[in-house]
PATOR-387776 format. One record per residue (C-alpha): residue number from 1; y, x, z. Coordinates in Angstrom, 3 decimals, m for minus. Last residue first. Layout:
BEGIN
NUM;Y;X;Z
...
This chain:
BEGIN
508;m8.752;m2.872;m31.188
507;m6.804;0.107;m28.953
506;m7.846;2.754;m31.586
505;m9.466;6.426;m30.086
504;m8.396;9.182;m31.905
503;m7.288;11.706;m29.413
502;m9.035;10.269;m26.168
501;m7.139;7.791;m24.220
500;m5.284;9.156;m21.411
499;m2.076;9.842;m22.080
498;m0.187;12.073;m20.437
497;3.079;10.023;m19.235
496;2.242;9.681;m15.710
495;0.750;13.173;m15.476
494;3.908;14.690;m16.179
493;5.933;12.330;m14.465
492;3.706;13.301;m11.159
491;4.354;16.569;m11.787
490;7.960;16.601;m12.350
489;8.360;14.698;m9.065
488;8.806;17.946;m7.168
487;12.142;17.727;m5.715
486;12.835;14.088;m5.456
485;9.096;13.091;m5.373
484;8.078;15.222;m2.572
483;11.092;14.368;m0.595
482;10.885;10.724;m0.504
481;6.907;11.027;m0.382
480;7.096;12.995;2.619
479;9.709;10.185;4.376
478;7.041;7.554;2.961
477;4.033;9.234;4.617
476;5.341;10.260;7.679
475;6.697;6.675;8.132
474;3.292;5.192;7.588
473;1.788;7.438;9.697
472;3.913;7.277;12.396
471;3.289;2.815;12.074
470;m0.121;3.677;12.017
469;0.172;5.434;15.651
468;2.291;3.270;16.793
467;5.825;3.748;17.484
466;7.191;2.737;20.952
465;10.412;1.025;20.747
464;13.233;2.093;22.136
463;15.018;m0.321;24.645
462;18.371;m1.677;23.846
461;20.972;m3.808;26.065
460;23.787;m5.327;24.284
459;27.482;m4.253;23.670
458;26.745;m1.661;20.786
457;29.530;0.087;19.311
456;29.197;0.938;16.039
455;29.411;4.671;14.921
454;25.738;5.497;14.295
453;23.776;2.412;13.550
452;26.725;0.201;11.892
451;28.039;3.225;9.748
450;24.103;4.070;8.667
449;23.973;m0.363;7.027
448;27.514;0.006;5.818
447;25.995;3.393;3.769
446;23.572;1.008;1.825
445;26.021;m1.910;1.447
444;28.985;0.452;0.277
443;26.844;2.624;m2.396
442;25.631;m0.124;m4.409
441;29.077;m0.299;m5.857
440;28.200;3.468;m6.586
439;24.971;2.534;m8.342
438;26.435;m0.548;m9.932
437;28.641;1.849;m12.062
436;25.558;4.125;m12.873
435;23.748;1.178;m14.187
434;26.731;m0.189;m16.282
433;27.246;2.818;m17.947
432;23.855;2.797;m19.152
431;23.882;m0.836;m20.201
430;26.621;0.325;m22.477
429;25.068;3.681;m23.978
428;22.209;0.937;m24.758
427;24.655;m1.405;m26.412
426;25.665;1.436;m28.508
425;22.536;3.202;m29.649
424;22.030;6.899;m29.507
423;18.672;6.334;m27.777
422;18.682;9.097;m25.669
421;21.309;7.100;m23.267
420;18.204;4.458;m22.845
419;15.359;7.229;m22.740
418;17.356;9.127;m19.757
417;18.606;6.190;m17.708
416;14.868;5.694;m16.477
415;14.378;9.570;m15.748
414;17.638;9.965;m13.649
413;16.908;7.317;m11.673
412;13.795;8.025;m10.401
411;15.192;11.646;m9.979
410;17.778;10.101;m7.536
409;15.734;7.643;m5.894
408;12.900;10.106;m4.662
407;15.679;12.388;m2.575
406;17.191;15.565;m3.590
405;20.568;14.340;m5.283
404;21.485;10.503;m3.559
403;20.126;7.965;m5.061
402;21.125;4.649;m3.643
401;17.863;3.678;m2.879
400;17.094;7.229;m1.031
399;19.835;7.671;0.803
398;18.906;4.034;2.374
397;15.565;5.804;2.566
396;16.948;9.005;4.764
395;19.208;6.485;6.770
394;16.326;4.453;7.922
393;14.790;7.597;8.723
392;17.658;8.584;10.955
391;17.892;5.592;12.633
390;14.116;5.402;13.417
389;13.816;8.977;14.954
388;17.313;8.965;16.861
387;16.615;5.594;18.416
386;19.208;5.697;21.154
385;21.375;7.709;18.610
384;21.826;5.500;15.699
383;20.744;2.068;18.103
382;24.598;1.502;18.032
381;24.668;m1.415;16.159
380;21.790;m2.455;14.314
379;21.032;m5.769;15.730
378;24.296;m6.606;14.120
377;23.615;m6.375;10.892
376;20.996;m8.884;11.492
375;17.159;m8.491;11.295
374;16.501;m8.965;15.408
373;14.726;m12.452;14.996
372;11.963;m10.886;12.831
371;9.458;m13.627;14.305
370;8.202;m11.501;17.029
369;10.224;m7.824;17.026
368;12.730;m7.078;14.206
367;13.081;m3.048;15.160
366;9.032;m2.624;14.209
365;9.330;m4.648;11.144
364;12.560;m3.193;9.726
363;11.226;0.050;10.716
362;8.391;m0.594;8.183
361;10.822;m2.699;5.955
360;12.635;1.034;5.304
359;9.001;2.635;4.783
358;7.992;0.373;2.243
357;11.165;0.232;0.113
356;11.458;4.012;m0.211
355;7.800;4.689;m1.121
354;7.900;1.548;m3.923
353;11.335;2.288;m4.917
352;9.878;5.738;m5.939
351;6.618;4.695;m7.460
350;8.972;2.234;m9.173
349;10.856;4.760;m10.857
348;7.850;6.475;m11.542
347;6.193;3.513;m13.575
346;9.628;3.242;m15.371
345;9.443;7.071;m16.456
344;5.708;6.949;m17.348
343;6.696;4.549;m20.002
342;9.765;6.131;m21.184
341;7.340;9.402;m21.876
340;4.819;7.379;m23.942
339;7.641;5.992;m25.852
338;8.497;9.138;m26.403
337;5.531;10.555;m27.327
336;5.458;8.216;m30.193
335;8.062;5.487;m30.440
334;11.289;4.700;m28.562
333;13.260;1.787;m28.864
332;11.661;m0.696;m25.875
331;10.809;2.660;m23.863
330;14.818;2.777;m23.425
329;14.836;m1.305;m23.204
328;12.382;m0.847;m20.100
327;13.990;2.292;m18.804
326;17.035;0.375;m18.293
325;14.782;m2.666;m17.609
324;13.732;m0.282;m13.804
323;18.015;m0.199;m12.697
322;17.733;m4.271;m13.153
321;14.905;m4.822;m11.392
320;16.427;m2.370;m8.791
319;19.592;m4.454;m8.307
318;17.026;m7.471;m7.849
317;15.399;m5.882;m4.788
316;19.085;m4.508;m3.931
315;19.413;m8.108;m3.064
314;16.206;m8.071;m1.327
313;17.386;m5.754;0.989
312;20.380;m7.282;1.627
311;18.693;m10.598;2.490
310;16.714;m8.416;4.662
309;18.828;m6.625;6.482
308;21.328;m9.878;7.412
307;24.705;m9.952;7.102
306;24.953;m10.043;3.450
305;28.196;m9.620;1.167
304;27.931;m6.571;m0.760
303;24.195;m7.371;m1.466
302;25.638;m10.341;m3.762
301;27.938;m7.479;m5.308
300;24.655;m4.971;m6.144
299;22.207;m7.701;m6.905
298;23.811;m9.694;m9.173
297;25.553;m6.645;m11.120
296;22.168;m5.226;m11.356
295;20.509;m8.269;m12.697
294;23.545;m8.925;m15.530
293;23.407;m5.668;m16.391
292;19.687;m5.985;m17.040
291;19.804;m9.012;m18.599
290;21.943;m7.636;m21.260
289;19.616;m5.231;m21.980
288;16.918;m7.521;m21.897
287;18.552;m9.481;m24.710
286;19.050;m6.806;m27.103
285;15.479;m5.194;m26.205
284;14.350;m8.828;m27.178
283;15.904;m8.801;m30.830
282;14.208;m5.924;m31.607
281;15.743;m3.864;m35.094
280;18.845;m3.017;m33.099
279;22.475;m4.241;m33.065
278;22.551;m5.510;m36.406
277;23.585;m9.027;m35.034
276;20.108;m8.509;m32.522
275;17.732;m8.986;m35.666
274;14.814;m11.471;m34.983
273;13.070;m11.690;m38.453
272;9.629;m10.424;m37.293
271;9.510;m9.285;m33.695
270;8.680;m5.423;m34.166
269;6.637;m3.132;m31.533
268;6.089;m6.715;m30.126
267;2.336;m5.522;m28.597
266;3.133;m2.498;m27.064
265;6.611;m3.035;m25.410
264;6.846;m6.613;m24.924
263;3.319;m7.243;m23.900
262;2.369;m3.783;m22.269
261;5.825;m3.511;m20.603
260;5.792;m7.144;m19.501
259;2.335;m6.212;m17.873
258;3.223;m3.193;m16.234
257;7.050;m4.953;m15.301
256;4.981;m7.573;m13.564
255;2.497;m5.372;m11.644
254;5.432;m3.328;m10.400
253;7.358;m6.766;m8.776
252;4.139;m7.570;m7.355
251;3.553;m4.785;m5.446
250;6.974;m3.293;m4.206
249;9.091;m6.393;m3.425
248;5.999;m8.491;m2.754
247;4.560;m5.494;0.001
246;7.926;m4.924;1.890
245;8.522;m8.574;1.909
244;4.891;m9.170;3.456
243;5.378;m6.846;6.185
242;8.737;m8.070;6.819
241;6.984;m11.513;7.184
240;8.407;m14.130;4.883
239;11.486;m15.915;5.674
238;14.091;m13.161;3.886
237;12.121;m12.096;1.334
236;11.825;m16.025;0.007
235;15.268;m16.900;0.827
234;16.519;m14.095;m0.837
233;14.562;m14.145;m3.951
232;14.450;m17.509;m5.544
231;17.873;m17.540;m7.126
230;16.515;m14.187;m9.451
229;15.765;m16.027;m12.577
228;19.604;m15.245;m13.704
227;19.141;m12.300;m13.078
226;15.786;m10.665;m12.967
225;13.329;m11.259;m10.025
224;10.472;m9.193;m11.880
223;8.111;m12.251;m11.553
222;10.626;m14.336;m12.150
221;11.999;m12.476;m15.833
220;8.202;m12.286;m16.250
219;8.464;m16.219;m16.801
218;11.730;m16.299;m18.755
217;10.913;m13.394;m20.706
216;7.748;m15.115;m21.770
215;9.682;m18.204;m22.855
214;11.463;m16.177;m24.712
213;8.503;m14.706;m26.269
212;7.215;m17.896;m27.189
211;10.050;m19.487;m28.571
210;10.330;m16.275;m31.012
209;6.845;m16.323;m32.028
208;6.719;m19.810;m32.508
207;9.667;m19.689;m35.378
206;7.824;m17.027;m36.949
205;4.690;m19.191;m37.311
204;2.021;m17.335;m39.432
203;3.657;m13.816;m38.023
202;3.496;m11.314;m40.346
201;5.385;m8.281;m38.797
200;3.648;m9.041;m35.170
199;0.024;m9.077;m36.974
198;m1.133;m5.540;m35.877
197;1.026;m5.965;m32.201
196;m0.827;m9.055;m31.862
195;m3.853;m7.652;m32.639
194;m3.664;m4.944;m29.949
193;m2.297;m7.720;m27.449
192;m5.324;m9.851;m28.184
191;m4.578;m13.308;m27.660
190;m4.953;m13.814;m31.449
189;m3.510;m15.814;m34.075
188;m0.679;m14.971;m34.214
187;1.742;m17.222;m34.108
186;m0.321;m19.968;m32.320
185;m1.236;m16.726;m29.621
184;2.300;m16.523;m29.310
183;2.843;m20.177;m28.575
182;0.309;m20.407;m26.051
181;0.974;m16.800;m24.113
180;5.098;m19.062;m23.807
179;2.768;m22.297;m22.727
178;1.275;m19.541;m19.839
177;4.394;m17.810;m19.403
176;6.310;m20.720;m18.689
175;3.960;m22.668;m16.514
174;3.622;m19.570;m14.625
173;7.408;m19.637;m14.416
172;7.377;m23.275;m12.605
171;4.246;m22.369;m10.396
170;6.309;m19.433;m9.039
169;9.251;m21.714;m8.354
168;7.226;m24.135;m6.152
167;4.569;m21.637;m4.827
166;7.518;m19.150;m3.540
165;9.833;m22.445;m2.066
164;7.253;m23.496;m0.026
163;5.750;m19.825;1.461
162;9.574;m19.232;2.071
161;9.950;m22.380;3.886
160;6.891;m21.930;5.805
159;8.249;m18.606;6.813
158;11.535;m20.077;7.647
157;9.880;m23.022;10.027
156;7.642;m19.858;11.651
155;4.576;m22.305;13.425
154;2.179;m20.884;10.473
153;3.258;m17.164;9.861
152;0.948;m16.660;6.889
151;3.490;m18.528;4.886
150;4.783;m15.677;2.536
149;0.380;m14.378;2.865
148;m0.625;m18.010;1.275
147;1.961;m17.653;m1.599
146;1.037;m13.998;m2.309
145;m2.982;m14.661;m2.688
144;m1.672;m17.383;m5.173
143;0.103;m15.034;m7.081
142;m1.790;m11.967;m7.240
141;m4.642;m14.146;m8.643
140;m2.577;m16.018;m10.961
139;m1.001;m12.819;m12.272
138;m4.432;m11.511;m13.073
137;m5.823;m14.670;m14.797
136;m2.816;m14.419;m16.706
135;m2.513;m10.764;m17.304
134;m6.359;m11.458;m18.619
133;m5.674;m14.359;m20.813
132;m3.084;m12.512;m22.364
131;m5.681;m9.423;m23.328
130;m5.347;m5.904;m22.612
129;m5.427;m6.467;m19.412
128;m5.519;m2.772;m16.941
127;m2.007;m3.033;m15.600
126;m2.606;m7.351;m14.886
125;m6.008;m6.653;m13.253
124;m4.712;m4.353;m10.902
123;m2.192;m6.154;m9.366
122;m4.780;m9.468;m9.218
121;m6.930;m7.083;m7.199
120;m4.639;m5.987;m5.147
119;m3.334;m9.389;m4.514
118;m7.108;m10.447;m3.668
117;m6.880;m7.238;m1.316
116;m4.111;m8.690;0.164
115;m5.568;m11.828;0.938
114;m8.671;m10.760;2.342
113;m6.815;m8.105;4.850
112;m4.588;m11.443;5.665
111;m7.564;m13.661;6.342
110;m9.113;m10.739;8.407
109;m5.816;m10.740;10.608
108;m5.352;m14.321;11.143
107;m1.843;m13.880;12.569
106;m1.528;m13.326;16.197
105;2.050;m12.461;15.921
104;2.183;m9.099;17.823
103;m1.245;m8.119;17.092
102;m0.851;m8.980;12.635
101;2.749;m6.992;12.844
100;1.378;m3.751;14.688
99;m1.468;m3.130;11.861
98;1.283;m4.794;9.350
97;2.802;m1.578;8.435
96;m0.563;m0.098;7.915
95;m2.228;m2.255;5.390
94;1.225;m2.203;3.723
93;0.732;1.368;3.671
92;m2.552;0.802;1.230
91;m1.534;m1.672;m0.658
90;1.620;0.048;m1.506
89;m0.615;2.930;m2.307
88;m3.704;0.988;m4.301
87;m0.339;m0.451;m6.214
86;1.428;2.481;m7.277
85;m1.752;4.425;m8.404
84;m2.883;1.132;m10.899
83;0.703;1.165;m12.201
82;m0.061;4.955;m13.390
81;m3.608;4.138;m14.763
80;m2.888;1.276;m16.428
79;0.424;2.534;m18.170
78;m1.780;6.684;m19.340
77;m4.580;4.258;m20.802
76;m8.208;2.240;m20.634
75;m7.591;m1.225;m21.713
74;m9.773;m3.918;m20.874
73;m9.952;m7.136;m22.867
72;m10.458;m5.387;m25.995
71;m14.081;m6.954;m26.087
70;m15.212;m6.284;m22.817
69;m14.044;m2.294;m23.485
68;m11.303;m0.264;m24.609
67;m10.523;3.459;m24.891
66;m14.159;3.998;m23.836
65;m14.391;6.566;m21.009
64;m16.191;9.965;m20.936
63;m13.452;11.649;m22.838
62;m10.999;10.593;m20.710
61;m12.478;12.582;m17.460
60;m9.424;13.180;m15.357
59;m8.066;9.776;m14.916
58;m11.364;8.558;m14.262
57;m12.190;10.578;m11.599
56;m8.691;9.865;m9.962
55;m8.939;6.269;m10.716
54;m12.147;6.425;m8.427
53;m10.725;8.151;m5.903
52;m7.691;5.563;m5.459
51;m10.771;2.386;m5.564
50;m12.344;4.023;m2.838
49;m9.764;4.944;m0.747
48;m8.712;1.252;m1.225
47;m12.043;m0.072;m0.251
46;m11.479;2.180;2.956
45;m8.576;1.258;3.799
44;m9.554;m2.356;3.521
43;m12.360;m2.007;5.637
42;m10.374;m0.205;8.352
41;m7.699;m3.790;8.358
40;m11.052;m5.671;8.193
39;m12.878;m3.942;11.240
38;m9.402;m3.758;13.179
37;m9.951;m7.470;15.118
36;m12.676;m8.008;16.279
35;m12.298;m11.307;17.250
34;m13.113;m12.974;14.266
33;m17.282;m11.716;13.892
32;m18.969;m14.422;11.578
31;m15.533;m15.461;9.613
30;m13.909;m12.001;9.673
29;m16.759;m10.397;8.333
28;m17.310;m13.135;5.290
27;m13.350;m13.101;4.557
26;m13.584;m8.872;4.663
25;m17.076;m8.844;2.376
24;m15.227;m10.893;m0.254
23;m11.839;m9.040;m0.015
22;m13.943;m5.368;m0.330
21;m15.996;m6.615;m3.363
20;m12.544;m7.701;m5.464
19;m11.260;m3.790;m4.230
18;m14.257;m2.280;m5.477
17;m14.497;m4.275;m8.388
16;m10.643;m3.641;m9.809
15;m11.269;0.132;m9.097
14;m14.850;0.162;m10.668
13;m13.393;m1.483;m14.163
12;m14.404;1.512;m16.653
11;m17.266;1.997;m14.974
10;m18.939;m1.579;m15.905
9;m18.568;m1.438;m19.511
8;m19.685;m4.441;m21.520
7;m18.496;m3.769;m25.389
6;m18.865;m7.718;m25.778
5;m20.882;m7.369;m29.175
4;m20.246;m10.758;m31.004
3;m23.422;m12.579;m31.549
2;m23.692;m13.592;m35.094
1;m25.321;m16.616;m36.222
């Protein structure tokens, strides 16, 4: 018998180890030595320093490193490397956002360090499978490590809601994307992404196919909080921890679209028989597009009507789903270097919405106080020039996720329209259109939000907050990486979309 050569490369999954490692020695830490306190949150930091330095060696040495390994499992390229950056630094500033957060509510703090680290993990996993199994196993990981940190908050009624509500729903999509992974793989033949792109044009079952990847659009359709799989989102973002919301509308929501890309993009180059009416050659770029209009129009008038910060923020959550398929269907069409371009372009995007999104639920944490009871509209009035710092950075990222010129949203959004209206095709010219009308509806909820801090009257007393030292870093950080990306992004899109597998080198 024949022993099938697992390719067995260590190096070429350091990041995902270093970070797995770090949660394992955090849980044993905080179990023997629980009171003290800032070992796991420093631990963590370092772990992801680590892992970030690591993916910076890598990322400049391709020809040392195997386009694949463990059997085609692991994938080595320009989409796992760029989703892997976005989540080691939303880990990393959510680890210090929630420095202040874990004191003030007395949360478990190495239990949360372990859990987010798991979630790192899991994050990382799903940009660097190659393999269905692997996004699952992935997913699962991020998910479950997700579900525990939504209901960290333990006495919190809401939070235990939101913790309740996650698991239920989640479970229900991962049961959709694991019998959808089923049905392809009956198609196919293979769980392989490689060889399901190689066998895509003769599928054994056509009719599975096309179940099967509907059922996976229905599944990462959740994941990505997509319209009209996005009814789970406000109550969720809104009872978790702002700390927590920050991380599961930046994180997770990235690791979803790396994985859908990689699927959907890579590996259904051409769904057999599955003409859009003529429309285009892919009947599921047809049907994302549509979802993506449908997701930003959600998200944009739904967010019209909120009175509370967070349950507009994770409105525009969705919105930004929607704005990130626009580059999705864009990369969808494209092929070659293009392709590889469109790519990059969504995993900048939500390097950008990542930055933004982090530092606005930073202040969000640090103005809501114990239990985020001060998250209202109206907690906001009046603080624009009694908090001058705070109110003024709030405004910068609000700036931001609309996308004004000069800031991180604007370029973001630029490049993900760009491979959609480059694609000369009707429906995409339409979806297009759409996005840049929903962007000025957006406009109204974002600039209510700098109308109610600066030029509404406030009738209740207000005291300043003091700003920790992490929390200054975190904001530093973020309002840097607002203007760093809106006026020098090019070279971060540039090394996005470079790709990193050696000239030659077959993803089998």
């Amino acid at each position: 018998m024949d022993l099938v050569n697992p390719n067995v490369n260590i190096p070429i999954i350091l990041p995902e180890l270093i970070i797995a490692v770090a949660g394992i020695i955090v849980m044993l830490y905080d179990s023997f030595f629980p009171r003290q306190r800032y070992i796991t949150g420093a631990v963590s930091l370092i772990a992801i320093a680590i892992a970030a330095i690591l993916l910076v060696m890598m990322w400049s040495s391709n020809s040392d490193i195997p386009a694949t390994a463990w059997g085609g499992m692991i994938v080595h390229d320009s989409l796992r490397m760029s989703f892997s950056f976005v989540f080691l630094l939303v880990s990393a500033l959510t680890v210090l956002t929630s420095s202040l957060w874990v004191d003030r509510e007395q949360v478990p703090v190495g239990e949360y360090h372990a859990l987010l680290l798991f979630a790192t993990f899991g994050m990382l996993l799903m940009a660097a499978g190659n393999d269905l199994v692997v996004i699952f196993l992935g997913l699962e990981t991020l998910s479950i490590a997700t579900y525990v940190m939504a209901g960290l908050r333990k006495a919190d009624l809401k939070s235990n809601e939101s913790a309740m509500k996650y698991f239920i729903l989640g479970s229900l999509a991962s049961a959709f994307l694991l019998y959808g992974m089923a049905l392809i793989y009956g198609a196919t033949g293979s769980t392989n992404i490689s060889a399901i792109a190689e066998n895509i044009s003769n599928p054994y079952f056509p009719a599975l196919l096309l179940i099967g990847a509907a059922m996976l659009i229905v599944g990462f359709g959740f994941k990505i909080a997509a319209a009209p799989f996005h009814v789970w989102t406000p109550d969720v973002y809104e009872g978790a921890p702002s700390p927590v919301t920050g991380f599961m509308a930046a994180g997770p929501k990235a690791a979803a679209f790396a994985s859908f890309i990689r699927i959907f993009v890579i590996g259904f180059p051409v769904v057999a028989g599955a003409e859009a009416a003529g429309i285009l050659n892919n009947a599921w770029v047809s049907i994302l597009a549509i979802i993506a209009i449908l997701t930003m129009t959600v998200g944009n008038v739904a967010a019209i009507m909120q009175e509370n910060v967070k349950r507009m923020l994770a409105y525009s959550s969705i919105a930004h789903a929607g704005y990130a398929l626009v580059g999705f269907v864009g990369a969808g069409v494209a092929a070659g270097s293009a392709r590889e371009a469109a790519i990059a372009a969504v995993a900048f995007y939500l390097l950008t919405y990542a930055v933004t999104n982090i530092g606005a639920f930073a202040i969000v944490t640090l103005l809501g106080q114990k239990n985020d009871r001060r998250t209202e509209f109206e907690d906001y009035n009046g603080i624009g020039f009694r908090s001058p710092l705070l109110s003024f950075t709030l405004s910068l990222f609000m700036l931001s996720l609309l996308g004004l010129p000069l800031t991180a949203g604007f370029i973001g959004k630029v490049l993900v329209f760009r491979p959609a209206l480059e694609a000369g095709n009707t429906l995409l010219t339409v979806v297009v259109v759409a996005a840049v009308l929903n962007t000025a509806i957006s406009a109204y909820y974002y600039l209510r939000l700098i109308v109610v801090m600066f030029f509404k009257e406030r009738t209740t007393d207000w005291v300043e907050p003091k700003i920790p030292a992490a929390f200054a870093a975190v904001l530093l950080i973020t309002v840097l990486g607002v203007f760093y990306l809106g006026i020098f992004g090019n070279s971060i899109i540039e090394r996005f979309s470079t790709p990193t597998i050696p000239v030659g080198a077959q993803l089998r």
